[in-house]
Structures are given as structure tokens and as C-alpha cells.
C-alpha positions as CSV (number, residue, x, y, z in Angstrom):
1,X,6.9,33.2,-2.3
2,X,10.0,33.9,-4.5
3,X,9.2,33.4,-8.5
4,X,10.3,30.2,-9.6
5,X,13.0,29.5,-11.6
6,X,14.4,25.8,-13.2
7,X,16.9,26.1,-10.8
8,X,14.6,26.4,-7.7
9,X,14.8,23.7,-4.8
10,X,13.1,22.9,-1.5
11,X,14.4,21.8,1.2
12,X,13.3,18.4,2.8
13,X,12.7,17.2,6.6
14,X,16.4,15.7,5.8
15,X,17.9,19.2,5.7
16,X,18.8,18.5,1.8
17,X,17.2,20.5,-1.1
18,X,15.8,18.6,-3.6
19,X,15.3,20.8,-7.3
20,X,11.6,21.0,-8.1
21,X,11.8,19.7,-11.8
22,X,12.8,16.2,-12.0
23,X,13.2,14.1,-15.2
24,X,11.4,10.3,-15.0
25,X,13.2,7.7,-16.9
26,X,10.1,4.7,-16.6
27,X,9.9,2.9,-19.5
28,X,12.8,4.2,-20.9
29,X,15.1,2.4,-22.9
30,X,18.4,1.6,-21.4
31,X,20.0,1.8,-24.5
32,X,18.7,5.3,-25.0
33,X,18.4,6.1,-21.6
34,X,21.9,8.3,-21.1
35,X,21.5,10.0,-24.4
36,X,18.0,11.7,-23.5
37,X,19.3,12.2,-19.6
38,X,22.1,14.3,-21.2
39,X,19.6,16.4,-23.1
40,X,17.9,16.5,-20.0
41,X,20.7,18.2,-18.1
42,X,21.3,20.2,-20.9
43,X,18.4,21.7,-21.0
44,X,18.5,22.9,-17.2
45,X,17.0,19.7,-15.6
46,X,19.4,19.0,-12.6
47,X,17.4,16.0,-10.9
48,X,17.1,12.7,-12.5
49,X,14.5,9.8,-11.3
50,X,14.8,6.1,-11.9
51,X,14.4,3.0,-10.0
52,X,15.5,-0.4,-9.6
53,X,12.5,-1.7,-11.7
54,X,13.1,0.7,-14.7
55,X,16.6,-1.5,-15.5
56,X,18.0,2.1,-16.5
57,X,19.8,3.1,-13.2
58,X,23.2,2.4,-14.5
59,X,23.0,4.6,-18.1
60,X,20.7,7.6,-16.0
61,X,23.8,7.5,-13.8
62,X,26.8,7.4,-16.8
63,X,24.5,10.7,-17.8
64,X,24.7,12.3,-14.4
65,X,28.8,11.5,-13.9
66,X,29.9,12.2,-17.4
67,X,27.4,15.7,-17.8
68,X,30.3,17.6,-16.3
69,X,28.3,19.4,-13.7
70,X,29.6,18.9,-10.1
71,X,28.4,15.9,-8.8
72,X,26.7,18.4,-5.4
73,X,25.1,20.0,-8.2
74,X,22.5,17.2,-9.3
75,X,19.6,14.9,-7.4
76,X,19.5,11.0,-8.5
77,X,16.5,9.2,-6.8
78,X,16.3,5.7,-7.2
79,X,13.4,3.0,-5.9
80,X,13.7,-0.2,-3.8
81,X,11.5,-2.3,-5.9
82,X,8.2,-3.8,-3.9
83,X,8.4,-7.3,-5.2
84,X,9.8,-9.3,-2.3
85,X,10.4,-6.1,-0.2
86,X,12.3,-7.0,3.0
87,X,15.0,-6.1,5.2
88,X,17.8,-8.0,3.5
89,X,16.2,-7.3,0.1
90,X,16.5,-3.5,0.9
91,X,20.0,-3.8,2.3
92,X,20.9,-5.9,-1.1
93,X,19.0,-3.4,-3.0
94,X,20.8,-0.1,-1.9
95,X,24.2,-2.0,-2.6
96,X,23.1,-3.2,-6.1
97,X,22.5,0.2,-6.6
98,X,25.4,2.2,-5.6
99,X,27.6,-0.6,-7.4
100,X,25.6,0.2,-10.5
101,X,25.4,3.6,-10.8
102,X,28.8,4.3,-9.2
103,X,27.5,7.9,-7.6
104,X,29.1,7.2,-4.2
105,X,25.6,8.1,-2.4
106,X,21.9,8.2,-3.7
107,X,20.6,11.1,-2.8
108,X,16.9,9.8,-2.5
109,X,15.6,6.3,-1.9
110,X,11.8,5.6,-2.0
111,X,10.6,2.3,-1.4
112,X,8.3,1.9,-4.6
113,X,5.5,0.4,-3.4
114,X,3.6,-0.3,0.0
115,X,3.6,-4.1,-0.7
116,X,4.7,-7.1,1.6
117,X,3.2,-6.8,4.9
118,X,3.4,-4.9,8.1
119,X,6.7,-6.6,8.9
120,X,8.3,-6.1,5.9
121,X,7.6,-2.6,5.4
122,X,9.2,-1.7,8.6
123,X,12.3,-4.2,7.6
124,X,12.5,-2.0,4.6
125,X,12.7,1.6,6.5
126,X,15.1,0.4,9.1
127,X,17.3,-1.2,6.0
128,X,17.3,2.1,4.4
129,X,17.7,4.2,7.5
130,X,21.0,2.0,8.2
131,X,22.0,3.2,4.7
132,X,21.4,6.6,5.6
133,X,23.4,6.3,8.6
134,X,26.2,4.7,6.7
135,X,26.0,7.9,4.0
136,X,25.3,5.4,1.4
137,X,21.9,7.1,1.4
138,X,21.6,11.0,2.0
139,X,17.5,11.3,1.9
140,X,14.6,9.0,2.5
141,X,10.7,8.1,0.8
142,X,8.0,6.3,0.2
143,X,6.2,6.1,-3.2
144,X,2.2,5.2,-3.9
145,X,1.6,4.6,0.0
146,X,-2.3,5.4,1.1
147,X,-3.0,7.0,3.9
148,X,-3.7,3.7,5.9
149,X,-0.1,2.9,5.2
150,X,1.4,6.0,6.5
151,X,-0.6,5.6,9.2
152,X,0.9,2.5,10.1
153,X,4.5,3.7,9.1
154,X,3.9,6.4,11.5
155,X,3.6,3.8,14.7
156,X,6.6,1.8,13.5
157,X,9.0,4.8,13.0
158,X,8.3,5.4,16.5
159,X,9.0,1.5,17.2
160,X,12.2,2.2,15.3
161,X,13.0,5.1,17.9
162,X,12.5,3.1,20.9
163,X,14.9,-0.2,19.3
164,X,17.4,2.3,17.9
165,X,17.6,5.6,20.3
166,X,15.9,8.9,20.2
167,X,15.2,10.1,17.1
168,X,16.8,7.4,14.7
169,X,12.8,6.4,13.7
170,X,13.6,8.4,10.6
171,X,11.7,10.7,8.4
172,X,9.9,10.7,5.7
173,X,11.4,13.6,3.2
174,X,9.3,12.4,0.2
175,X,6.0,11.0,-1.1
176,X,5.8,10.0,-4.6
177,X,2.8,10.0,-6.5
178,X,0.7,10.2,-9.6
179,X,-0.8,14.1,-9.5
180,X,-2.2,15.7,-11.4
181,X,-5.9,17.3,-11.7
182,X,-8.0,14.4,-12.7
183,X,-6.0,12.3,-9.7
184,X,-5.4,15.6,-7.1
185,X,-4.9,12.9,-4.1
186,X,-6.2,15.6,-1.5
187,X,-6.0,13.2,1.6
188,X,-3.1,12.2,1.0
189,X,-1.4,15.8,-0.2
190,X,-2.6,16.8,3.4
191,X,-1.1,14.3,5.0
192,X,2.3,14.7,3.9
193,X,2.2,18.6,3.9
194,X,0.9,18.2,7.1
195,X,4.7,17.0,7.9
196,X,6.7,18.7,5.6
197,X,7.2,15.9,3.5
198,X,7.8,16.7,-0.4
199,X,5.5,15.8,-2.7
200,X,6.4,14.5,-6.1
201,X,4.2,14.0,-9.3
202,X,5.0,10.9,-11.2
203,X,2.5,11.2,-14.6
204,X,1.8,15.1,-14.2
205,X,1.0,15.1,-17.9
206,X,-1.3,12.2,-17.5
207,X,0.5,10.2,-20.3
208,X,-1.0,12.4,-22.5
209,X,-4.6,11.0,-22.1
210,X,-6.3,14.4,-21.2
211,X,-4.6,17.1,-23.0
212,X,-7.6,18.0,-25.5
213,X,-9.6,18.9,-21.9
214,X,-11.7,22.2,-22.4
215,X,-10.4,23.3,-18.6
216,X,-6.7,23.7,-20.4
217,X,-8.0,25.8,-23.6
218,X,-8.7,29.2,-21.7
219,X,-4.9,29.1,-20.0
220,X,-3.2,28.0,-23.1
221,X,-4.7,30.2,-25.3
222,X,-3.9,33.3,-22.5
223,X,-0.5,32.6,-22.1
224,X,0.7,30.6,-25.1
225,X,1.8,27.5,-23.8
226,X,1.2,23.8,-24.6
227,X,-1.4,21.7,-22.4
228,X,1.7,20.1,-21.3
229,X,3.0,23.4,-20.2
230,X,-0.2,24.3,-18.6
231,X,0.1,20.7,-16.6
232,X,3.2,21.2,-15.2
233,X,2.9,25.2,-14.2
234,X,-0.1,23.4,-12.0
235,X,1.9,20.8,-10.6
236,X,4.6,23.7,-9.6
237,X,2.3,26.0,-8.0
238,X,0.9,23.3,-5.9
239,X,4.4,23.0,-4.5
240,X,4.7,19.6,-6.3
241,X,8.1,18.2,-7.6
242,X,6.5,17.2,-11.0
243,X,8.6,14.6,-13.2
244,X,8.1,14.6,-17.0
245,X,9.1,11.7,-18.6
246,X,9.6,12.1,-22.8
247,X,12.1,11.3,-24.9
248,X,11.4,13.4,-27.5
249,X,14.4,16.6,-27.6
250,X,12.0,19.5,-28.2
251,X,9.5,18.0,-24.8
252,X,12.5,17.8,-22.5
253,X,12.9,21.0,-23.5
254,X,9.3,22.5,-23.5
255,X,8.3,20.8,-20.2
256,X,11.3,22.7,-18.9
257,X,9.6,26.1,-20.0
258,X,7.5,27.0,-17.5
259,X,8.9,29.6,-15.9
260,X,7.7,32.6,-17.6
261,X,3.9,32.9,-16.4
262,X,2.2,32.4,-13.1
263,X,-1.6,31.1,-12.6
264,X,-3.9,33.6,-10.6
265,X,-5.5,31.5,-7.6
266,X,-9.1,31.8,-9.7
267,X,-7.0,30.0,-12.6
268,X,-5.9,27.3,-10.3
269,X,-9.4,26.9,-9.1
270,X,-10.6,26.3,-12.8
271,X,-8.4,23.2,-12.9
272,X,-9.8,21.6,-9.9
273,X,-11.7,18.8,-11.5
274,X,-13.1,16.7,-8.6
275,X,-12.3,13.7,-10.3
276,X,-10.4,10.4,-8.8
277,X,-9.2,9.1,-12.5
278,X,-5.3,7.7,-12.7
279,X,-3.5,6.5,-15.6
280,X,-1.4,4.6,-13.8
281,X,-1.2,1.8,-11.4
282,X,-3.0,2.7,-7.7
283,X,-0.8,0.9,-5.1
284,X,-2.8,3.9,-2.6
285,X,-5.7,1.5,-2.1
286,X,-3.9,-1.7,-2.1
287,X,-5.2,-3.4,1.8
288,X,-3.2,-2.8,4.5
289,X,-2.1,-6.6,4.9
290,X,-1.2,-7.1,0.8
């Protein structure tokens, strides 16, 4: 595998590239929101991640339009938000948010969440597959769905296929996810790998809850880097899209600095922790009919 660089990308089942360092915006501010995207982009970051439900879609965007950088040049992902997720929701949704971030096209849509029923999850997928078909909508993803609910989307892509021709099922390019290793997610990383679906790392610095861990000390004392540093060299070399979320000038810019030294595969091993411990909110094992 080439080195990689901030400027590295990987190319999804869509046929885009998507840049492996992303820069979340949850819980940030609106009215700070375009400021600390523009350091972002400053600072090399060339992918920005929002959603519907962060209410920050609109000043993430002003950063990504006014950063000077050819517009082909940088990744905006937004979320459908799972609360009353539906067809005409979805179709609503993606319109609501090309209006407010005026990009023209999104270049990733997840849906955020896998609940609302069977029959709503599939109204979802076809709503955003019509985007994509339109252009309103270049790529295509689902974020904290278990494995039982990719199971299921797998049966009604192919319904999809047999309404709406050969091949226009869709694909998934992305899974989102919290990753890191005290939540690894291995079923589910196999899974998606399994079909060349991208897997992104929402939380890879596990909100900071975990940083004084003894399995970090050896690898930041060897190569001189921050347990945040450490974190997201991990999430890299598992072939993860990790997105760090500060706002803070001097993180956006360390988390970005993590291209100068490489983990041995016994160094990756030390990090495995066998544990099942999120920070966040677990959609993954929400029942299949919720």
C-alpha cells in the first residue's frame, strides 16, 4: 500500500473518491461553525461532515464555497435525519439540503439512523437513489445500521432492482460508525469490507474518555505523538475514514498530523482491546422492527 498522505482518497462502490480525513461538525455551534471549517480546510482537511440534525449544514457549507478551493476539490456529507424517516421525508430532506447549503450536489448522503420500520427504510433508499439519479446526490450511506439491518437492506435493494430495472437497487458506498479500539465493531467492519463499502469513524478519539489508557503510552512515547495522534494513525491504518471533531485551532491541526509514522502490525495488535464500550449512542442494536 502507498504511504499515506492528508491528501489520500479511496475510491467508493460509486466510482467517487472520498479523502480519508474528514472533519465532524456534531455539536458544533452554527455560529462558529464556518469559522473552525475554514481552519479546517486550512489546515489540509478537504472533506467536511454534517447532517441535518447538527443545524450547521448551511455555515459548514459557506466554509466549503467561500475556502477558495475548487468546489471538485472537497467532500460534503450530510445525514437524512431518522426521526420520522420516510420516503417523502427523504425526498423533502435532500431538497432542504441542497437549498441550504447551495453546493449544487451533496456528495454523500447517509441516512443517520436505522429507525422507522422495514417500510420506511426502503422508502428512504429509493428517495435517495432518485436523488442520485437526478445528480442532486453523487454517493450513497447508511450510518449506525447493525448487521440485522443490512441484512434486511440487502433483500430490499434487490426489491428495488426488480421495481426499478437492473441494477438501479443501489449501493451502499459508506457505513458510518463510532470506531475506535474500545468499540472495534468487527462484525460489522466485515460486513461492509466484505462489499467494498467505506468505513467511517465517527468518535475515533472517543470524546476524549480513554486517552490516559496504558495501551497508548508505549506508541506515544516511541514516536512522539499525542494519544489523539496515536487514535487516529489506528483508525487510518485500519482503512477507516476517521472524523475528528474539535474546535480548538492547534487539534484541527494536530489530528491532521499523522502522516509522518506508521504502526508495525505487532503495534496494531497491542491496541486490540476486546472491548464493546461506546461513548456514543448505539443505534447498531436497536430491533429490527423500531
Amino acid at each position: 500500500m502507498a504511504p499515506l498522505t492528508i491528501n489520500s482518497k479511496l475510491r467508493m462502490n460509486s466510482g467517487y473518491e472520498i479523502p480519508i480525513l474528514g472533519y465532524g461538525v456534531y455539536q458544533t455551534p452554527a455560529d462558529v461553525c464556518e469559522e473552525v471549517c475554514s481552519l479546517a480546510l486550512k489546515a489540509g482537511y478537504r472533506h467536511v461532515d454534517s447532517a441535518v440534525a447538527y443545524r450547521n449544514e448551511a455555515p459548514a457549507a459557506a466554509a466549503v464555497l467561500k475556502s477558495g478551493i475548487p468546489r471538485e476539490d472537497l467532500f460534503f456529507t450530510s445525514k437524512i435525519q431518522s426521526k420520522g424517516l420516510s420516503y417523502d421525508h427523504t425526498k423533502a430532506s435532500v431538497e432542504e439540503s441542497l437549498k441550504k447549503t447551495g453546493l449544487g450536489y451533496i456528495d454523500l448522503m447517509l441516512i443517520h439512523a436505522p429507525y422507522g420500520g422495514r417500510e420506511n427504510r426502503k422508502g428512504a433508499w429509493k428517495a435517495l437513489l432518485e436523488a442520485q439519479d437526478e445528480g442532486k446526490i453523487r454517493s450513497l450511506g447508511v450510518s449506525n445500521y447493525g448487521v440485522h439491518h443490512l441484512d434486511e437492506m440487502e433483500e430490499y435493494i434487490k426489491e428495488l432492482e426488480e421495481e426499478r430495472g437492473q441494477g438501479k437497487g443501489g449501493k451502499i458506498d459508506v457505513g458510518q460508525y463510532e470506531l475506535h479500539p474500545w468499540c472495534p465493531r468487527q462484525d460489522i467492519v466485515e460486513w461492509c469490507q466484505k462489499r467494498g463499502i467505506i468505513l467511517e469513524a465517527y468518535s475515533p478519539l472517543v470524546r476524549a474518555q480513554r486517552l490516559d489508557e496504558s495501551i497508548l503510552t508505549p506508541l506515544t512515547k516511541k514516536y512522539g505523538k499525542t494519544g489523539p495522534q496515536i487514535l487516529m494513525r489506528w483508525s487510518l491504518q485500519k482503512g477507516f475514514v476517521p472524523l475528528p471533531k474539535s474546535v480548538t485551532p492547534s487539534r484541527i491541526v494536530e489530528n491532521a498530523d499523522v502522516y509522518d509514522f506508521e504502526f508495525t502490525d505487532e503495534e496494531m495488535k497491542t491496541l486490540e482491546t476486546g472491548e464493546y464500550s461506546p461513548v456514543c449512542w448505539d443505534p447498531t442494536v436497536a430491533k429490527i422492527d423500531q
